[in-house]
C-alpha positions as CSV (number, residue, x, y, z in Angstrom):
1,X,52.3,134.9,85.9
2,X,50.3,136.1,83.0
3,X,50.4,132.5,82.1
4,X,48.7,131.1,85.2
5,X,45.8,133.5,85.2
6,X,44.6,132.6,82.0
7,X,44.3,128.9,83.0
8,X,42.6,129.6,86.3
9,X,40.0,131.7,83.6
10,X,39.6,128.4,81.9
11,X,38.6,125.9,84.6
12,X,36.5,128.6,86.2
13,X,34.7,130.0,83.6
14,X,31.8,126.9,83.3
15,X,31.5,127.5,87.1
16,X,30.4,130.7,87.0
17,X,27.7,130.5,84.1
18,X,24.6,132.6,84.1
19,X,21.4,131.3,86.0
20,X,19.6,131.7,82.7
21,X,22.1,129.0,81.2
22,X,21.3,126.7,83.9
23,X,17.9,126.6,83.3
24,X,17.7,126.0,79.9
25,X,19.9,122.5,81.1
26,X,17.6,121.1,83.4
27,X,15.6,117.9,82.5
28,X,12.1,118.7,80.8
29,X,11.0,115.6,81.6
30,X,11.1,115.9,85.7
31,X,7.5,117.6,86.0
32,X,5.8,115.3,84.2
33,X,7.6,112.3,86.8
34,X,6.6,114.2,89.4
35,X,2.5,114.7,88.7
36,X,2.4,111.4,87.1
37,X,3.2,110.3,90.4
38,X,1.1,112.5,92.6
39,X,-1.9,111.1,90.6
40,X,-1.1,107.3,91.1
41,X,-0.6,107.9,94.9
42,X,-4.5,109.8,95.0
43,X,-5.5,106.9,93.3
44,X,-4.1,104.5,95.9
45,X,-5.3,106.4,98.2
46,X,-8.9,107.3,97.9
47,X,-9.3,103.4,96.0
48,X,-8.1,101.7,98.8
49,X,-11.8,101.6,100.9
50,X,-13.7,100.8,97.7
51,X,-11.7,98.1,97.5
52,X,-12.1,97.2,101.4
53,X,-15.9,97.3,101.1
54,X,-16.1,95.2,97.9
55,X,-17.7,91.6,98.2
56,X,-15.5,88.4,97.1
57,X,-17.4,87.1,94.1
58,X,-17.6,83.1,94.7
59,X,-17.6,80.7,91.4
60,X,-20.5,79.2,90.4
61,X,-21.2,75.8,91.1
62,X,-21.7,73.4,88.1
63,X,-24.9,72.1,88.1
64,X,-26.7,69.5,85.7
65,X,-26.5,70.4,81.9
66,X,-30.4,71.7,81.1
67,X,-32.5,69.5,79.0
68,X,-32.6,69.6,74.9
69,X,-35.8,69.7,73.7
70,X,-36.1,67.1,70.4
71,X,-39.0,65.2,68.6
72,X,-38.3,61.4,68.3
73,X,-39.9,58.7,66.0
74,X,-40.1,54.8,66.2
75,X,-38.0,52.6,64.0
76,X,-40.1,51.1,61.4
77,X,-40.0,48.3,58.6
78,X,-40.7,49.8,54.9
79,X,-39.7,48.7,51.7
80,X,-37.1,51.1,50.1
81,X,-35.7,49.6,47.0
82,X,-36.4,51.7,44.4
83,X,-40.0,50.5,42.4
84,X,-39.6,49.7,38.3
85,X,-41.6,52.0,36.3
86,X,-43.6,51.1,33.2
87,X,-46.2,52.3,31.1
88,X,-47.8,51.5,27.6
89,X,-51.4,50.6,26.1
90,X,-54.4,47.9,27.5
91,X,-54.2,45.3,25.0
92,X,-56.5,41.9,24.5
93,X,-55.4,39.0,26.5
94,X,-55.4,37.0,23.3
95,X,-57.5,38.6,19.9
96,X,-59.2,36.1,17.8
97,X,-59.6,37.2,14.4
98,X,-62.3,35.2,12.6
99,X,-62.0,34.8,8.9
100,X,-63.6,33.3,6.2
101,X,-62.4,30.2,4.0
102,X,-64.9,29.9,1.4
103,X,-65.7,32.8,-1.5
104,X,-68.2,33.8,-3.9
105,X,-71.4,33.6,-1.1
106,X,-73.6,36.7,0.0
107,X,-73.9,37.6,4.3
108,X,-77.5,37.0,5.1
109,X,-77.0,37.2,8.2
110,X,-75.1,39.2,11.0
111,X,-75.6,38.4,14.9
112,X,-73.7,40.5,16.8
113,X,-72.5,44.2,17.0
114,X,-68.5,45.5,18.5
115,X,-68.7,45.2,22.2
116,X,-71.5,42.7,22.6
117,X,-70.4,39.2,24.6
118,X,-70.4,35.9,22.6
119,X,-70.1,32.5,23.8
120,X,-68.3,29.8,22.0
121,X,-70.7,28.1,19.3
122,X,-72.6,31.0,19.3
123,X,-73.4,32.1,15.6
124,X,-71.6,34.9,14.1
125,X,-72.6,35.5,10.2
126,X,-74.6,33.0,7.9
127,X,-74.0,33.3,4.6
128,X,-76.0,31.9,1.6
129,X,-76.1,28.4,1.7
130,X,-78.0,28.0,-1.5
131,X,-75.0,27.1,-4.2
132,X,-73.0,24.7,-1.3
133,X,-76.1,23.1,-0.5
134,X,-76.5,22.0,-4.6
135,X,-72.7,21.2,-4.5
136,X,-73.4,18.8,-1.5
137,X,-76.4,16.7,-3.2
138,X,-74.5,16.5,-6.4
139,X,-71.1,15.2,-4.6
140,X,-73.4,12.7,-2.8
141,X,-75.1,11.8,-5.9
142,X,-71.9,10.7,-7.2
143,X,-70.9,8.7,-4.1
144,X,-74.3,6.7,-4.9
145,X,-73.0,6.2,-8.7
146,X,-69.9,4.9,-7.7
147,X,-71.1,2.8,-4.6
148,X,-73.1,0.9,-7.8
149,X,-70.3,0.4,-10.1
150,X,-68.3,-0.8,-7.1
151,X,-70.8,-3.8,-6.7
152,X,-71.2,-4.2,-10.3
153,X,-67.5,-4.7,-10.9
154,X,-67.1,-6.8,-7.5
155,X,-70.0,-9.1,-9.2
156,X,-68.1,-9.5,-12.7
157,X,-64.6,-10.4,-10.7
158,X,-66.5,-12.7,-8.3
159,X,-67.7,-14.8,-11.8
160,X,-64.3,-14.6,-13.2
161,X,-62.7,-16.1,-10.0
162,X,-65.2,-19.1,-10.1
163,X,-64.9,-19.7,-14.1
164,X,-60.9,-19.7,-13.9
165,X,-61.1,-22.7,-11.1
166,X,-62.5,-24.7,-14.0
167,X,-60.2,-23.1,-16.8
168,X,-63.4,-21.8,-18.1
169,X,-62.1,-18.0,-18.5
170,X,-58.8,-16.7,-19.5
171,X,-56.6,-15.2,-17.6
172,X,-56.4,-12.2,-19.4
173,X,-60.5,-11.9,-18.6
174,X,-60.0,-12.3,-15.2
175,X,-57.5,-9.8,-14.6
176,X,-58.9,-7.5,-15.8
177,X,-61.7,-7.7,-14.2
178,X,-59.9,-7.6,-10.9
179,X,-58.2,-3.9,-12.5
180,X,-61.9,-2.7,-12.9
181,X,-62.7,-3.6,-9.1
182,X,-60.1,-1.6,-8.3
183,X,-60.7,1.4,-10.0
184,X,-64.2,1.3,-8.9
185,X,-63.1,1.6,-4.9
186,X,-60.8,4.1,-6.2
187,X,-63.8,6.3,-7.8
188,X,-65.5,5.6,-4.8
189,X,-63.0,7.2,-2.4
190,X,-62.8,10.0,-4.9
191,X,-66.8,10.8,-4.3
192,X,-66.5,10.4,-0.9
193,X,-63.7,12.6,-0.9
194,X,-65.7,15.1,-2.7
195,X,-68.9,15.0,-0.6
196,X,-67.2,16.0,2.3
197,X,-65.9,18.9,0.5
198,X,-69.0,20.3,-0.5
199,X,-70.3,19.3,3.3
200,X,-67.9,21.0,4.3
201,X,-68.2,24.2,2.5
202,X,-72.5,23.8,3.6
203,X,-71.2,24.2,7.2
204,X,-68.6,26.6,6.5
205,X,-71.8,29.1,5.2
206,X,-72.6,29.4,9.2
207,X,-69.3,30.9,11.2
208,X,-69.7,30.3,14.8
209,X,-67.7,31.6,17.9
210,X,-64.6,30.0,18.7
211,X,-64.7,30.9,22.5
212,X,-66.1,33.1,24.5
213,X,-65.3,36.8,23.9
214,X,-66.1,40.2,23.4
215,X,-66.1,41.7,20.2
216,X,-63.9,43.9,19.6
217,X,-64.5,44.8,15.5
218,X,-67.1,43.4,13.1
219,X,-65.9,44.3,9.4
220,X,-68.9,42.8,7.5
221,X,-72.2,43.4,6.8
222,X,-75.3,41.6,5.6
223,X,-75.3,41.8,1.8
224,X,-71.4,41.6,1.0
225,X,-70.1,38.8,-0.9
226,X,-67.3,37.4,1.0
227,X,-63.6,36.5,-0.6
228,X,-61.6,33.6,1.1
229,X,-59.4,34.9,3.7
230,X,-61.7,38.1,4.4
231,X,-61.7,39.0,8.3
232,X,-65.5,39.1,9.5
233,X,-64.5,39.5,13.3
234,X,-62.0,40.2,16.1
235,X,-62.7,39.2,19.6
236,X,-60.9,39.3,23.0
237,X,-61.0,36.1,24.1
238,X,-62.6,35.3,27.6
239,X,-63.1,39.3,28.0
240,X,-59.3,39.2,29.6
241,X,-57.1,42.4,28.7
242,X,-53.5,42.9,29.9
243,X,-51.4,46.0,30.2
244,X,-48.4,45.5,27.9
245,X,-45.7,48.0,29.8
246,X,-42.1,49.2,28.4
247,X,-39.4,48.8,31.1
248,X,-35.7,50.0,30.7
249,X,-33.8,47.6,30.0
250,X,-31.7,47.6,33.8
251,X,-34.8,47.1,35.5
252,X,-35.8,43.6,33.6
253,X,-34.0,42.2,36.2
254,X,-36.3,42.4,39.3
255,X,-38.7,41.3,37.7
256,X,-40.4,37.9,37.3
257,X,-43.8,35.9,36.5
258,X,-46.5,36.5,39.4
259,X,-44.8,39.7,40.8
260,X,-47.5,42.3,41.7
261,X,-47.6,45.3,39.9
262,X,-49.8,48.6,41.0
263,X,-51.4,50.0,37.8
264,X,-52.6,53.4,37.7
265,X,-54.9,54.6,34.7
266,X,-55.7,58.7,36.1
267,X,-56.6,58.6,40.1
268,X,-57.7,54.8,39.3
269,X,-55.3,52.2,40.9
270,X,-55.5,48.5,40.3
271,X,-54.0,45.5,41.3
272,X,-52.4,43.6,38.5
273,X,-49.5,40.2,38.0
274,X,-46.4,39.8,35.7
275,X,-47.9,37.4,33.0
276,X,-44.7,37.3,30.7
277,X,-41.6,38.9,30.2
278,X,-40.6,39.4,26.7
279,X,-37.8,38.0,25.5
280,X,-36.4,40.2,23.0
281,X,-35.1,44.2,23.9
282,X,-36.2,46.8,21.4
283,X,-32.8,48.2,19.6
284,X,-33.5,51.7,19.2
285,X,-35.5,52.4,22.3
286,X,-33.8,49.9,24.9
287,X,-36.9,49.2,26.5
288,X,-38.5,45.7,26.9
289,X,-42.2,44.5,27.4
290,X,-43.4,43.1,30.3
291,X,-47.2,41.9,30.0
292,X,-49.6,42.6,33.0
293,X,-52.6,40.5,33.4
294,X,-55.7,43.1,34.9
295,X,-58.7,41.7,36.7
296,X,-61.7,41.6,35.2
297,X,-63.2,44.2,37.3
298,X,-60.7,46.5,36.1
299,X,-62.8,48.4,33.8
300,X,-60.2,48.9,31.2
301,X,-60.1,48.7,27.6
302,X,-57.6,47.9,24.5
303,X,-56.2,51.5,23.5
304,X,-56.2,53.1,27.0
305,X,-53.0,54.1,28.4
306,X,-51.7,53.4,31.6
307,X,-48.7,53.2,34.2
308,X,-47.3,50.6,35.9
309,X,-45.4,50.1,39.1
310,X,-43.4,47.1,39.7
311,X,-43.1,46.1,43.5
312,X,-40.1,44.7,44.5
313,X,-39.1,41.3,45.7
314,X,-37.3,42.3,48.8
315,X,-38.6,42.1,52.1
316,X,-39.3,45.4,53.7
317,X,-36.1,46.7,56.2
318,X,-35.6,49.0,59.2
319,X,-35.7,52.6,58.2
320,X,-35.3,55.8,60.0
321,X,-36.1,59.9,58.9
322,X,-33.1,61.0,57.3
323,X,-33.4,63.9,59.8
324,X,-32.3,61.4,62.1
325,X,-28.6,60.4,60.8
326,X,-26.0,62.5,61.7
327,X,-22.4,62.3,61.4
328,X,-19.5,62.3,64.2
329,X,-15.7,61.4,63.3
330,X,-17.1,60.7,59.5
331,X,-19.3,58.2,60.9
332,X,-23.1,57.8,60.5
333,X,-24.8,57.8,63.8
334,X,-28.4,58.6,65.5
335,X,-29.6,59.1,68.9
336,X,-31.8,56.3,70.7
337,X,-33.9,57.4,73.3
338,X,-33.3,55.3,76.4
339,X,-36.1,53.8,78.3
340,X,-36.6,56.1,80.7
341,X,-37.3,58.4,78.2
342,X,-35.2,61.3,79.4
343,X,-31.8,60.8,78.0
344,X,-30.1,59.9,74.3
345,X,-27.7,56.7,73.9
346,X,-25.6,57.6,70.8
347,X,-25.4,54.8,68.5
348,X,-23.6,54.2,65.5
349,X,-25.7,52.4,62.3
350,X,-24.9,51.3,58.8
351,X,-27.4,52.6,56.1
352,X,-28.7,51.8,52.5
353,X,-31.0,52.6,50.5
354,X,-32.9,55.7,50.4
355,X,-36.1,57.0,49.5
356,X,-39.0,59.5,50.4
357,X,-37.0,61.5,53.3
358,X,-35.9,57.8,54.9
359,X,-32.9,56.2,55.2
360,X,-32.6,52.2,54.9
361,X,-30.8,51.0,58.4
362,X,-29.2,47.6,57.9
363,X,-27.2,47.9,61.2
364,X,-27.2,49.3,64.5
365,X,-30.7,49.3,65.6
366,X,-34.1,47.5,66.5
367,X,-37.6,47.8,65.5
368,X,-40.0,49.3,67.9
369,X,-37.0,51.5,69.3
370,X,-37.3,55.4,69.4
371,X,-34.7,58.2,67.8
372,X,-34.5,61.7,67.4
373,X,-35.8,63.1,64.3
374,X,-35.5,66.7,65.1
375,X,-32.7,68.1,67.5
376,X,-29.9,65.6,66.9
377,X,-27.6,67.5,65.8
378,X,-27.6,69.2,68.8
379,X,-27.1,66.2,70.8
380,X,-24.2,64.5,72.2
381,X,-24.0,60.6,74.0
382,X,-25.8,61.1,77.7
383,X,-27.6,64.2,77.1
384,X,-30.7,64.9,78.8
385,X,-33.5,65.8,77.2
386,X,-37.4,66.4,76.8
387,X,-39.6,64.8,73.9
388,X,-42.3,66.3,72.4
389,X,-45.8,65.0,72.6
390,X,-46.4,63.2,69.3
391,X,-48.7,65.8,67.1
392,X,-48.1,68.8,68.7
């Protein structure tokens, strides 16, 4: 008995815990459940006529794609290769240096100062003529002489010829009388010879032009005595001057005889021609010289420095702003305005050459037709849009 009690004290005894127990077991959570839920059910509840009354938004329509505003330009024809440079100094055309052959005679006379213009013939110097003029009479004094013992030997062999027909003369006589003949036309020649020496030397006291010129240096003056060789003169023949211009080496090669050639001496620009390429390269510089010939109008002298600028032979090609190349899919392409004038064709071009903010077009377009220069990167094939006024 004792026994059973205690186990009916055992299953019991949870069953009859204290209310304070109780409370400390129940779930701390279910409050919160419980407002959480009371809120979302106000919510439903005073949202639902806001959401009654609310208009249905409609999509939007798709419409045409607004117009780009761009600036276009016309495809034109320059010349982009690349111009050879030069420069160097304004030499003569060809300098005549006049000398003198003969020595020992005083300058009397002087005609002309540096810079004057001589014509050919024209006289330069005179010198004393006073000692070659005595040097000529002599020499032909001794060509008379000799013209007389010419005849008088002649004479002698003509009578020795007509004695030995008869046997009259030996033959010893007669030859040599025909030996003193000879050596008579032989002293003869030598006077002759002579007296065109000293006539020589008579005109050789007057020096005259030897084409027309302009004088470029005089070194003598009235009173020296002159030594063979000395220079007296140096003139530019014919007036002409050329520019004689160092070009690098690589750019030799577009250039030929008769090729125009822009040179510029300070804001001065004139029109000049290849006359000759040289044909030997300067070791330590790499540079050769290409000679310009200058108009005569061009008003320059020998000394002055100037710059030249080699056109090139090409003829001129298509050429577009660089502004107006732009690349899609790694490919070089512009925009072409179409004719109507209100929407871009896309179009893809092959360029070269570039220079001065253009691109060389050797592919893909026309002259005359019109591309975007400003705005094309913006732009895609078909767009519409709206071209500035040229010079706004």
């Amino acid at each position: 008995m004792p026994d059973h009690n205690m186990k009916d004290e055992r299953i019991v005894a949870p069953a009859i815990a204290s209310p304070a127990a109780a409370r400390r077991r129940r779930p701390w959570f279910l409050p919160l459940m419980l407002a959480l839920g009371a809120g979302l059910a106000a919510g439903l509840w005073y949202g639902a006529p806001l959401l009654r009354r609310a208009p249905a938004i409609a999509p939007q329509a798709a419409g045409p794609k607004p117009a780009i505003t761009v600036a276009v330009g016309p495809v034109r024809r320059v010349a982009l290769v690349r111009p050879a440079i030069g420069d160097g100094s304004v030499v003569a055309w060809q300098e005549l240096v006049v000398g003198i052959e003969i020595g020992g005679y005083r300058v009397t006379e002087v005609g002309f100062e540096e810079g004057d213009t001589v014509k050919a013939g024209q006289v330069l110097v005179r010198l004393d003529p006073a000692i070659a003029a005595a040097q000529a009479q002599q020499a032909e004094a001794a060509v008379e002489e000799a013209v007389a013992a010419l005849q008088i030997a002649q004479a002698d062999l003509r009578r020795s010829i007509e004695l030995a027909r008869s046997d009259s003369v030996a033959r010893q006589t007669l030859e040599q009388r025909q030996s003193a003949a000879r050596q008579a036309e032989a002293r003869l020649l030598s006077a002759r010879a002579r007296r065109d020496e000293a006539t020589a030397r008579l005109e050789q006291t007057t020096i005259e032009a030897p084409a027309d010129g302009i004088v470029s240096r005089r070194s003598i003056l009235p009173g020296a005595v002159v030594q063979p060789g000395q220079e007296m003169f140096r003139l530019i023949r014919d007036g002409r001057v050329e520019l004689a211009a160092r070009v690098p080496e690589l750019d030799l090669a577009g250039i030929a005889p008769g090729q125009p050639v822009r040179v510029t001496h300070g804001d001065r620009a004139i029109e000049g021609r290849v006359r000759l390429i040289a044909p030997v390269i300067a070791g330590d510089t790499r540079l050769g010289l290409v000679y310009v010939a200058l108009p005569a109008e061009a008003g320059l002298r020998p000394g002055m420095f100037a710059r030249a600028e080699f056109a090139p032979a090409t003829a001129p090609g298509l050429a577009v702003p660089q502004e107006a190349v732009v690349f899609r899919d790694a490919r070089a392409v512009v925009f072409v305005v179409t004719p109507d004038g209100e929407h871009v064709q896309q179009r893809e071009v092959a360029t070269g050459a570039r220079r001065e903010g253009l691109v060389e077009v050797t592919r893909g377009l026309q002259d005359g037709e019109r591309v975007v220069v400003a705005g094309a990167g913006f732009l895609a094939d078909g767009d519409m849009v709206r071209v500035i006024p040229e010079g706004r």
